[in-house]
Each structure stands twice: as C-alpha cells, then as structure tokens.
N, C-alpha and C positions, 0 to 999 in steps of 0.2 A: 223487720222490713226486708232484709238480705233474704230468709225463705220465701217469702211472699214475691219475692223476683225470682228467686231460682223456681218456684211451684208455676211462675206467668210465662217463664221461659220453658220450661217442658212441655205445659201445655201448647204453646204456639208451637212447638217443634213435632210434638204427636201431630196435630193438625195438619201443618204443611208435610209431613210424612205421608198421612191420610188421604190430603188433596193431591200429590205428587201419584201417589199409587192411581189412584183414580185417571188422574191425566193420562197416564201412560198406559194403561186398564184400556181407553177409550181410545188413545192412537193403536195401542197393539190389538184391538178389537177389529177397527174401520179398515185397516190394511187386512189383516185375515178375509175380512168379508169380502173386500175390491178383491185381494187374491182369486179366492171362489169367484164370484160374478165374472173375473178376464176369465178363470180356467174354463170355466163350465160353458161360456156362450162364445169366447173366442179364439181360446185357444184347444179346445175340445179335446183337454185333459181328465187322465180319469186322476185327479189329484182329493178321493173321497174325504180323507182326514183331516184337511183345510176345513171343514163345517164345524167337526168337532171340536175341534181345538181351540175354535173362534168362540164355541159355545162356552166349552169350560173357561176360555178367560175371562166372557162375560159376566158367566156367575159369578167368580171369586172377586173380580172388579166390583159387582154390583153389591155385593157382600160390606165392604167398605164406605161404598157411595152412598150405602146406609146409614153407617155411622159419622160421615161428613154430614148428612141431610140431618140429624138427631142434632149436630153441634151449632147446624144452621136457624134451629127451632123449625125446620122446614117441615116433618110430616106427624108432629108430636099436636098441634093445635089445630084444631078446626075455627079460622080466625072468625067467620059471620057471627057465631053465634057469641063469644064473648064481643063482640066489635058491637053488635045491637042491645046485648042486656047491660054492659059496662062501660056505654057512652057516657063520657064527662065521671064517670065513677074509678079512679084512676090505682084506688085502693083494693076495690072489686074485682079489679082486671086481674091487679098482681095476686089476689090471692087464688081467684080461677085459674091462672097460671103453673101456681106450686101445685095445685089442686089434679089438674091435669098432668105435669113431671111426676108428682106421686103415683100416681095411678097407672102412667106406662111406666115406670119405675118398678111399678111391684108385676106386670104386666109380663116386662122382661127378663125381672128377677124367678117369677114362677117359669120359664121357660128355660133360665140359664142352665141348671142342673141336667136337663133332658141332652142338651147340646153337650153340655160336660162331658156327659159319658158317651156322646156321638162322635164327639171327636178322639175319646179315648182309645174306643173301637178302632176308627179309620186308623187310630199311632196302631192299634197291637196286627191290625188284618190291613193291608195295605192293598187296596184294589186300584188298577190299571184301566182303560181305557182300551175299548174295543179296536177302533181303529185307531187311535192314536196310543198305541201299545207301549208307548215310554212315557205318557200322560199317568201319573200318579193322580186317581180322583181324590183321591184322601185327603187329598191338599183343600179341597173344596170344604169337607167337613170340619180341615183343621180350621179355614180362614172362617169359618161360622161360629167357633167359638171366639175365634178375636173377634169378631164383629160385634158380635152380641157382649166383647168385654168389653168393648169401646163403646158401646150405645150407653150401657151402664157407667161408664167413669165420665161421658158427657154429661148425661142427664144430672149425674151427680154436681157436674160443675157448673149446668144451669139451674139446677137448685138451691145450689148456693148463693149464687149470684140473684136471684129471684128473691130470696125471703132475705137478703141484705136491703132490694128495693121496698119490700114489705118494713121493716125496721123501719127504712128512712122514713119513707110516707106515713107512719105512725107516729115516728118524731114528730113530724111535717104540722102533719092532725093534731095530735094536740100542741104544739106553741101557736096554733091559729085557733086555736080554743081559747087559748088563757089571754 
C-alpha cells in the first residue's frame, strides 16, 4: 500500500511539474510576443531576436503541453465515434479504450528510437540560433525526447488504469449473471 502511494505521489508530482512548465511556457510566450508587437509598431525598435526566441520557447513549451494533453486523455480519443457505437455498452467503451492507448502506444513507441537518436545528435553537435546566438536549439530536440518519454509513461499509466476498469466491469458482468 506504502508503494502504491509513493508511485500516486510521483505521479501527481511529474504532472504538476508538467502543468507548471507549461504555465510558464505560456506566460514567457505571451510577454515575448506583447514584447515584439510594442517594439515593432510602437516603439520602432529593431529588436529582431524577440520573434525568435518567442518562437523556440513555444516549441519546447508545446512539446510538453503534449504530454499534459496525453495525461488528460485529451488528443489520444476520437470521442463521436466510441460515444455512438458504445452507447449504454459501458464494457465496449472500455475496451475500445485500451484498444485505442495500445495503438498510440505502439504508435509512439515506433517513433521513440528515431527521437532517441535525434536528440543524441543535438547532445554530441550543439547548434545555436541565428539571431538569438546564445539560444542552444538542441534544447528543442532534447525536450522532444522527454516529451515523447512522457507521452509513453502517460499512456502507460492510463493503461493501466483502463484495463483495471475492464477487470471491474467483468467482475460486474458476471455476478449480474449468476
């Protein structure tokens, strides 16, 4: 019982870690951008590297805000179609469910190795950033293999969670049998 709290408490701490980045991803985004828009139309600075830098923090934010949206079940389901075939079929749903987690599962899993060695690249050749010349992009390719490790240790943990409900509802099923 003691691991199964310390495994609920890391998990919740990854997450808010996750959701934290992202927050701040999004405030240090919208201020670079406001930045730009005063320079460029009011204050008629040539301050060019303000785009870019708003740029790369969006990718490496958005990189993230992927793997929050994977932990939300937010872009892993297309909800019409289980929502029409698995009306009132509540057994149907969960295992179109796992159905679906496996499938971007292996989806991700077939992807992960390519990143692997993309981001191993960016560790060994570290490229920099045209106008923003102390911008390490590498950081971009790094944060794409954590992302892509976080989609996978998600999925993993709504997987679990999923064919726990599949168990129940089998129980369920048959003592409304007998």
């Amino acid at each position: 019982m003691r691991i199964k709290k310390t495994l609920a408490s890391m998990l919740n701490g990854i997450q808010k870690v996750e959701e934290t980045i992202c927050f701040v991803g999004l405030i240090v985004c919208t201020f670079l951008i406001c930045a730009t828009v005063v320079n460029r139309y009011w204050l008629h600075l040539e301050i060019m590297w303000l785009n870019d830098l708003a740029q790369y923090c969006f990718v490496f934010f958005m990189f993230f805000a992927f793997a929050v949206t994977t932990m939300k079940k937010g872009h892993v389901a297309v909800n019409i179609f289980s929502t029409k075939l698995f009306h009132n079929k509540p057994l149907g749903g969960a295992i179109y469910n796992i159905f679906l987690e496996l499938l971007s599962l292996l989806i991700v899993l077939i992807f992960l190795p390519g990143v692997y060695y993309f981001m191993l690249r960016a560790m060994q050749y570290p490229q920099y950033g045209t106008l923003v010349r102390w911008f390490n992009t590498s950081w971009l390719q790094i944060g794409l293999f954590f992302a892509f490790a976080l989609v996978v240790f998600h999925l993993l943990v709504i997987l679990q969670r999923d064919i726990k409900e599949v168990v129940k509802l089998l129980r369920t099923h048959q003592q409304g049998e007998k």
